[in-house]
N, C-alpha and C positions, 0 to 999 in steps of 0.2 A: 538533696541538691536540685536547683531548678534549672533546666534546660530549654533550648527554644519550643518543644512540644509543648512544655509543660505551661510556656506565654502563650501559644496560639488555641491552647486546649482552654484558657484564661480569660483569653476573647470569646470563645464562643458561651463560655457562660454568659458573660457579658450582655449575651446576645440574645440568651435564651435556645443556645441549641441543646437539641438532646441527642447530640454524639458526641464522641470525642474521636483526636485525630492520630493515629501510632507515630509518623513521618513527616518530616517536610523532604526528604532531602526527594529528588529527583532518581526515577517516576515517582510521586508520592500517590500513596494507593485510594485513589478516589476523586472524584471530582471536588470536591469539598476539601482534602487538603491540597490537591495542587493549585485552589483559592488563594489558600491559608499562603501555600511554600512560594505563592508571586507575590503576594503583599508583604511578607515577613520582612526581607532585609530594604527594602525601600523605606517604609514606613520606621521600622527602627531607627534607622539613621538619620532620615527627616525628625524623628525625635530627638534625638541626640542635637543635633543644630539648632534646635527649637531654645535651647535655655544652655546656661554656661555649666551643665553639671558636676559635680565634682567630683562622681565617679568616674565619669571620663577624662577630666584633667591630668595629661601628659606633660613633663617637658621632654623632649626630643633636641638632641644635639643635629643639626642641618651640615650637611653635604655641599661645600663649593662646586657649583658644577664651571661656571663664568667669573671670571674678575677684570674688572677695569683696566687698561692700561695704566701704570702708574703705581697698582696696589700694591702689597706686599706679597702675593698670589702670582702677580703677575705684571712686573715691572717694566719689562720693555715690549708689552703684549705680542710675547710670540711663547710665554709660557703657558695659556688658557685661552680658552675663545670669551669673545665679550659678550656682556651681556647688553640689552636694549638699552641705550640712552633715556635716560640720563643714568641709570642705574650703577652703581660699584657692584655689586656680584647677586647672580641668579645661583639660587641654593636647591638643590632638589626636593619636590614634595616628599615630605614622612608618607609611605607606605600606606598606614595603618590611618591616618589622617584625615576625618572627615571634614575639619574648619580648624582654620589656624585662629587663634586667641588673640596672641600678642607674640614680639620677639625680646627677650632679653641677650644681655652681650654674656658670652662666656668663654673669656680669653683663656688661652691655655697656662699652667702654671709658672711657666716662664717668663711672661711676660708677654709684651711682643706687641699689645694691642696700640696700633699706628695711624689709625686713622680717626682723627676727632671730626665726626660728620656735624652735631652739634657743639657751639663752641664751647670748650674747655673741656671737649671729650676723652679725657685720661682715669685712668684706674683712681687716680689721686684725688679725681674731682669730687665734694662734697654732693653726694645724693646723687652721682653719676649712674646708679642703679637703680633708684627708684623716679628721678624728676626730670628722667630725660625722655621723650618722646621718640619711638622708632619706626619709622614708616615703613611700610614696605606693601607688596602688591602680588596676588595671586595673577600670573598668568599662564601663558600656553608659549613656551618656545622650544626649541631644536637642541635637538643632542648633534654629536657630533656624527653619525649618519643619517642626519638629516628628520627624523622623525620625531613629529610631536610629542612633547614632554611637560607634565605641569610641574613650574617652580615655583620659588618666592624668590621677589624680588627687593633689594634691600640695599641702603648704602649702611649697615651693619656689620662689621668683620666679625669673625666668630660668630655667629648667631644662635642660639637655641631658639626654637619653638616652642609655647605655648599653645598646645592644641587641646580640640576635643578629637577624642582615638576613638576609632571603630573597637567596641567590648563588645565581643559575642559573648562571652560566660556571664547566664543574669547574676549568679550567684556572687557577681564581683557591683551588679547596679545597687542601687540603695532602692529603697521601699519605694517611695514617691516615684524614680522613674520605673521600678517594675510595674506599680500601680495603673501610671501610662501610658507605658508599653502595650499592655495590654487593653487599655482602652480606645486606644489610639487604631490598635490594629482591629480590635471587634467594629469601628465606625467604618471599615472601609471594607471588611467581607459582610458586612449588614445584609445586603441588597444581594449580593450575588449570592448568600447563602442561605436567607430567610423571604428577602423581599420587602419588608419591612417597611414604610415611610416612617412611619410612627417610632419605631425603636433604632430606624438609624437615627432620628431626632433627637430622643433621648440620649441617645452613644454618644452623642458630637455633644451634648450640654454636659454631661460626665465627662468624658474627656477635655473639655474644655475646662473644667472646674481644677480637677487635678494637674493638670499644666500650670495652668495659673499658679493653685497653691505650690509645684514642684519648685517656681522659677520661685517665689518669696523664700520659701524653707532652705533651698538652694543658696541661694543669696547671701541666706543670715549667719550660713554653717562657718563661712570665712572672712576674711579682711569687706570691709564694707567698701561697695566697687557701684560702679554704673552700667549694666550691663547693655542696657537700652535707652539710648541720649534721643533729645529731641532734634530733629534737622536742623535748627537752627545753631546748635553747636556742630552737627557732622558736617554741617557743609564748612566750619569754620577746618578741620580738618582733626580734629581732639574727637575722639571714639572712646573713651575715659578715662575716670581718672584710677589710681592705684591705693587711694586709701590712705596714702601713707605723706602725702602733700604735691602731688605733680599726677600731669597728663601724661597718659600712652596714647600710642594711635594703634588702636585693638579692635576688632570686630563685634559688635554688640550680635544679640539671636537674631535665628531668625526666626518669622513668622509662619504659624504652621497652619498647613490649608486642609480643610477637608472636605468632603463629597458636598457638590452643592454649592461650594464656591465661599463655604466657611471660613472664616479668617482666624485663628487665633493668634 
């Protein structure tokens, strides 16, 4: 079984150390992994956003927190608080959730689903599931004692999420992002751990290599998707499309930075 020592003890081959590290968790014993135990979950996760992976591919059923006056949630808006204009219902962020994907609908089996945001939006409509486009928007608003709360925001009823989830267990990554995992993290304890110019160099071109190839092999494993459109469709407001004949409005990667001001 591999565990997060066993990716930071991965990095520092990587790196050419000649130790290895018992801990991350906090105190971790030595200076060298409490390197390791501050870069470990930042950098992970900035992987994980870095490409639409499929080992972290969640769907997650969403949480109404706000509904419009008017909806079926909240008809004479005195049953929910509202959410931001123009928006029909602010959803709570999934926990575990480090980027949301896309939102598909998933009415419950009764029925019920009442709100056509785009036209002819009924259960009945031809390709209602695949060819309709769902907007929605990562923000910051208010619970009902007043403190900041990240939702999603959506005129969506029912929503599920499509996200990438925080996976600590490697033994659930696939190869290619173990691969990167591990390289990803040996590029950023380089310097504080060797000193290095030369081999953090090398780290950031291998790591750079293996991202690349993770997002294509990534890619090919499922329906054929866009994961990364050019500005000139994102600003039209289409984020891509599903493969199957119709656009979503879904978040493509992001781009991953390393020491030095490296773009991948």
């Amino acid at each position: 079984m591999t565990s997060p020592v066993d990716v930071a003890n991965m990095a520092l081959d990587n790196i050419g150390a000649r130790f290895t590290v018992t801990s991350l968790t906090p105190p971790a014993p030595g200076p060298n992994a409490e390197v390791l135990a501050r870069q470990y979950q930042p950098r992970i996760d900035a992987l994980f956003r870095a490409a639409h992976w499929n080992c972290a591919r969640v769907q997650a059923p969403l949480t109404v927190l706000k509904a419009a006056q008017g909806t079926p949630e909240n008809p004479d808006g005195t049953t929910l608080p509202k959410p931001p204009v123009p928006w029909l219902y602010a959803y709570a962020y999934p926990a575990d959730c480090l980027k949301v994907r896309f939102l598909l609908p998933n009415p419950p089996a009764d029925g019920g689903f009442a709100i056509p945001v785009f036209g002819g939006g009924t259960l009945a409509s031809p390709g209602f599931f695949s060819n309709v486009g769902w907007k929605f928007a990562v923000a910051l608003d208010t619970d009902t004692g007043g403190n900041r709360v990240k939702v999603i925001l959506s005129d969506l009823q029912y929503a599920d999420a499509v996200i990438t989830a925080r996976i600590t267990d490697p033994d659930l990554w696939d190869p290619h992002f173990l691969t990167a995992a591990a390289a990803t993290l040996g590029a950023f304890v380089c310097i504080p751990i060797n000193g290095s110019d030369e081999r953090l160099k090398m780290q950031i071109e291998i790591a750079s290599g293996i991202i690349t190839q993770a997002r294509v092999s990534d890619g090919n494993e499922g329906v054929t998707s866009i994961d990364h459109v050019p500005d000139w469709m994102a600003v039209r407001g289409v984020v891509g499309f599903d493969g199957i004949g119709g656009p979503f409005f879904y978040c493509g990667w992001d781009p991953m930075g390393f020491p030095g001001g490296v773009l991948i």
